[in-house]
C-alpha positions as CSV (number, residue, x, y, z in Angstrom):
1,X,15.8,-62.7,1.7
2,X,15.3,-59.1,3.1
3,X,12.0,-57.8,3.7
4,X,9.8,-55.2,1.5
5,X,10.5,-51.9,2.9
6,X,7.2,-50.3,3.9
7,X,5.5,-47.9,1.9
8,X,5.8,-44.7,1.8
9,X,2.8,-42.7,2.9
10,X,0.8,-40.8,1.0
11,X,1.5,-37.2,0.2
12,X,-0.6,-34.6,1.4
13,X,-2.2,-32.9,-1.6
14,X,-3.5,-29.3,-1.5
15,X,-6.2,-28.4,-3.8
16,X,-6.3,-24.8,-5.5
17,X,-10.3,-23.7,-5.8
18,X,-8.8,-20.6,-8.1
19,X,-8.0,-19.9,-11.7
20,X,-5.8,-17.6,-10.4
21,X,-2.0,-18.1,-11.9
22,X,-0.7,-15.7,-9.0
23,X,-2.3,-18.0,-6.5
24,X,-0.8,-21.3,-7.6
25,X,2.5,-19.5,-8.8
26,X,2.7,-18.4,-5.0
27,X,1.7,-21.9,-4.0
28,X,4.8,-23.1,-6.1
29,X,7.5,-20.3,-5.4
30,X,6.8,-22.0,-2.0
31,X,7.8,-25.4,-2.9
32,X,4.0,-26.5,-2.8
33,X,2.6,-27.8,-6.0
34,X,-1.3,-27.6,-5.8
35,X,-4.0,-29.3,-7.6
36,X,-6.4,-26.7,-9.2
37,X,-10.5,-27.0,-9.6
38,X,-12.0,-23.6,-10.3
39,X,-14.7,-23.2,-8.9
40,X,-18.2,-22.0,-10.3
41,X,-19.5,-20.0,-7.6
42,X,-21.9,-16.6,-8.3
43,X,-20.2,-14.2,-6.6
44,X,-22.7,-11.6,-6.5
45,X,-25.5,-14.3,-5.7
46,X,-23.4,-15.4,-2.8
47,X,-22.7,-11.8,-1.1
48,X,-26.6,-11.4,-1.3
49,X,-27.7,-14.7,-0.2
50,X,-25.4,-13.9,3.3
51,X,-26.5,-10.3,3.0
52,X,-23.3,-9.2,4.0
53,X,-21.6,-5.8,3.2
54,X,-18.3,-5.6,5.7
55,X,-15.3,-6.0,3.2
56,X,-13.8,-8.9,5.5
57,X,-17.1,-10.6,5.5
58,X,-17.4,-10.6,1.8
59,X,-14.1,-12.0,1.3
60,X,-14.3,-14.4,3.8
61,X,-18.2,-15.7,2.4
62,X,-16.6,-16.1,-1.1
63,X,-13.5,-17.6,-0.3
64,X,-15.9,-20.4,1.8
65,X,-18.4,-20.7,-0.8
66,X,-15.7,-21.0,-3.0
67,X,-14.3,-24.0,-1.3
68,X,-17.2,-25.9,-0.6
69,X,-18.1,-25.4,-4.1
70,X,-14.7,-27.5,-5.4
71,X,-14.9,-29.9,-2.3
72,X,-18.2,-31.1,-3.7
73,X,-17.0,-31.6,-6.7
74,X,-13.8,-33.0,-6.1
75,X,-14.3,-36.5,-6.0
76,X,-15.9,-36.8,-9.4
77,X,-13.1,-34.8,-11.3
78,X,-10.1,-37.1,-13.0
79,X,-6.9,-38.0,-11.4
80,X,-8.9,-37.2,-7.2
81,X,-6.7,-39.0,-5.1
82,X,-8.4,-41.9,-3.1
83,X,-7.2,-40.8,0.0
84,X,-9.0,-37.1,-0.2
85,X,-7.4,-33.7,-0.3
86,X,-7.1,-30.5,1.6
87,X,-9.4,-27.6,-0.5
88,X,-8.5,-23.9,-0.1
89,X,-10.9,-20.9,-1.4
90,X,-9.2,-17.8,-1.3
91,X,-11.5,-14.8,-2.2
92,X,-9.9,-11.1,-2.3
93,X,-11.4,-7.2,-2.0
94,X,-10.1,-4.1,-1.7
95,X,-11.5,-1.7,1.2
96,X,-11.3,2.2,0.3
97,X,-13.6,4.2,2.6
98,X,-15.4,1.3,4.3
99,X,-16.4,0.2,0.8
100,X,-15.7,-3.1,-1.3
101,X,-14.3,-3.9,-4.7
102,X,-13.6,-6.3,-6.4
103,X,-12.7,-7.2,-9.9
104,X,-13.7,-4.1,-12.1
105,X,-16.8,-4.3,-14.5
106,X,-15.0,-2.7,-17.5
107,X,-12.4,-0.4,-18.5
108,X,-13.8,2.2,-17.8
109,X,-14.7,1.6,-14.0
110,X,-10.8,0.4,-13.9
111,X,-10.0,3.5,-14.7
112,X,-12.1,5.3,-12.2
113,X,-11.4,3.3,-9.5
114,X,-7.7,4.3,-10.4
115,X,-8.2,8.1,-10.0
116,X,-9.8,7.6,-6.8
117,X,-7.0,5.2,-5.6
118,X,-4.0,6.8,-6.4
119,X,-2.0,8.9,-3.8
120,X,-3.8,7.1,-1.0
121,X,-3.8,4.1,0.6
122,X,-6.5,0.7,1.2
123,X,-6.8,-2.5,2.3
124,X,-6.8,-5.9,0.9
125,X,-8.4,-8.3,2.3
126,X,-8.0,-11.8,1.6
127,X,-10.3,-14.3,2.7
128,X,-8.9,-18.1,3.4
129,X,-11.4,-21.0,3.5
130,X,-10.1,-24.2,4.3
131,X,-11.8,-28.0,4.3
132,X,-9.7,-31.5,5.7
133,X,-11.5,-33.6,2.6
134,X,-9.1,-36.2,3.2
135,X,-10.3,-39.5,4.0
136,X,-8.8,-42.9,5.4
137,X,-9.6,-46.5,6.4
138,X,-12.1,-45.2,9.0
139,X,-13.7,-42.1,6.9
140,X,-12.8,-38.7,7.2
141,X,-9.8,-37.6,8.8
142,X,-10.9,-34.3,10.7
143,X,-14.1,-33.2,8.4
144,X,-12.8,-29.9,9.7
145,X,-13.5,-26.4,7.6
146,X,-11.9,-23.3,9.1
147,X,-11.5,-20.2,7.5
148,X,-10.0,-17.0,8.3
149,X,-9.0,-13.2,6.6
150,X,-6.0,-11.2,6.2
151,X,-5.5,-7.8,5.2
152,X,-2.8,-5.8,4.5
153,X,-2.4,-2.1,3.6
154,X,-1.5,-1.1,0.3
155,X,0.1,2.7,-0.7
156,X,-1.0,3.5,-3.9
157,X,1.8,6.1,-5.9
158,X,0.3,9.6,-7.4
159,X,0.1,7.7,-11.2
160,X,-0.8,9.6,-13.7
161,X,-3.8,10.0,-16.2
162,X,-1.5,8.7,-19.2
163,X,0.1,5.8,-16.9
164,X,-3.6,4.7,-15.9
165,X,-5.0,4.7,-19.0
166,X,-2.1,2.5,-20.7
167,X,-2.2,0.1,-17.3
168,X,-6.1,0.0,-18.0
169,X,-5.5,-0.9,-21.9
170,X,-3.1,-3.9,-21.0
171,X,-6.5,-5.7,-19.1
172,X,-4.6,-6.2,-16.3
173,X,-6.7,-4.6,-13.8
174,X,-10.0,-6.3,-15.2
175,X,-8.7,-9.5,-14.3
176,X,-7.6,-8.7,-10.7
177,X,-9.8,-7.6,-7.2
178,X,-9.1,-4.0,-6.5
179,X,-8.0,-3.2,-10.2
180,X,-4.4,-3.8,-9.1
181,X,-1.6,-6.6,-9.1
182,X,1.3,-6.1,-7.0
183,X,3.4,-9.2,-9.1
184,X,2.3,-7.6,-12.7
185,X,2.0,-4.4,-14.7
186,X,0.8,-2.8,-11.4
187,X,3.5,-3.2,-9.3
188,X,5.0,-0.2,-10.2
189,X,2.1,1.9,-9.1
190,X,2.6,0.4,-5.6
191,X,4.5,2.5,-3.3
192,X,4.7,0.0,-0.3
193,X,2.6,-2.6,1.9
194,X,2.0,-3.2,5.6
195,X,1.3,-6.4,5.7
196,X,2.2,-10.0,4.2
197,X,2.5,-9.1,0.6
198,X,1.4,-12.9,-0.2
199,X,-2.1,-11.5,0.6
200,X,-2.1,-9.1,-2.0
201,X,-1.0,-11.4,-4.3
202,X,-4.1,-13.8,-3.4
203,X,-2.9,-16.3,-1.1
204,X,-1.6,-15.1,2.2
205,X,1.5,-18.1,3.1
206,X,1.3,-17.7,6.9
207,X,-1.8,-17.6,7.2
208,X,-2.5,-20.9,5.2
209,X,0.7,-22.5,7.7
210,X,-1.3,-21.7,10.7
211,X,-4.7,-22.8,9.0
212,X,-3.3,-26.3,8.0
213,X,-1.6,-26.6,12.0
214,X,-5.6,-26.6,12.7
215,X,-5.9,-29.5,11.1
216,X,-2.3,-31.1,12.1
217,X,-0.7,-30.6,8.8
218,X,2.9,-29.2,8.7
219,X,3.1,-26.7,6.3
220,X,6.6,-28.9,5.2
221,X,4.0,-31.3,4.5
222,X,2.7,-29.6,1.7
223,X,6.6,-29.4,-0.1
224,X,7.2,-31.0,-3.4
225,X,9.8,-33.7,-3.3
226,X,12.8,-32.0,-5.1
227,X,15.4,-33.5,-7.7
């Protein structure tokens, strides 16, 4: 009789605390299929409870209140995994003149923001927070929460008043920090990045690799089992 081969260890599951497709599209172009909780966080209650004003510090707030918002609540949603999971808040704005934005109130700001974007060039800045809410025989594995930004440059092309106000009518920009997407409509209206394009998107890849080594998770880790 040959002995039961041992069992296999548990994955290690990320959760998503976005209802942002790009996000978890990115997640999965990357072989990493996450679990998603959106999180109910105020944004503009949060930037005014910290009192911050710094575009890095705002996206780096949000992105943690973000998290610790879906790690709370984690372990009473359906289908949380016993053995805990690893939450990432992600929380974007775009800098133009030491300055701010995020998603656009209406159309009509969209459409302003446009004018005074195009032919020049920001930053987006993309804050990461990230909490070890796995747990095993002997409680918590790490407890750790780290987080961290990254920004990259983005050229804006010379668009013009026709070509904004027909991006601006789709809703695109409404949806998106910055009034922008660089996987959508928008991407034509990009001229070029410096910078980990992932960031733009809403989830900057390397920077989430050297988050999780914080924590001693390979980012292979993370990778779906394929067919």
């Amino acid at each position: 009789m040959t002995a039961a081969a041992p069992a296999a260890p548990s994955p290690v599951r990320l959760l998503l605390a976005s209802a942002s497709p790009a996000r978890a599209a990115t997640l999965r172009s990357a072989g990493v299929e996450p679990l998603v909780l959106v999180s109910g966080v105020d944004e503009p209650a949060v930037v005014e409870r910290y009192g911050v004003t710094d575009p890095q510090d705002v996206a780096l707030v949000l992105a943690k209140a973000k998290a610790e918002d879906v790690a709370a609540r984690w372990e009473e949603a359906d289908g949380a995994p016993d053995d805990g999971v690893l939450v990432i808040g992600c929380d974007s704005v775009l800098e133009l003149d030491g300055e701010a934005f995020g998603k656009p109130a209406d159309a009509a700001q969209a459409l302003e923001r446009w004018k005074g974007m195009r032919g020049r060039s920001g930053v987006l800045h993309t804050g990461h927070w990230l909490i070890d809410a796995r747990e095993d025989d002997d409680g918590p594995v790490t407890g750790a929460t780290l987080g961290a930004v990254a920004s990259t440059t983005v050229h804006f092309a010379d668009v013009s008043d026709a070509e904004l106000e027909a991006y601006v009518a789709t809703g695109e920009p409404l949806a998106v920090a910055g009034a922008f997407t660089l996987d959508g409509l928008g991407g034509a209206f990009v001229k070029g990045v410096e910078g980990d394009p992932h960031t733009v998107v809403g989830i900057g890849l390397p920077l989430l690799r050297e988050l999780l080594a914080e924590v001693g998770v390979r980012w292979t880790d993370l990778w779906s089992p394929r067919a």
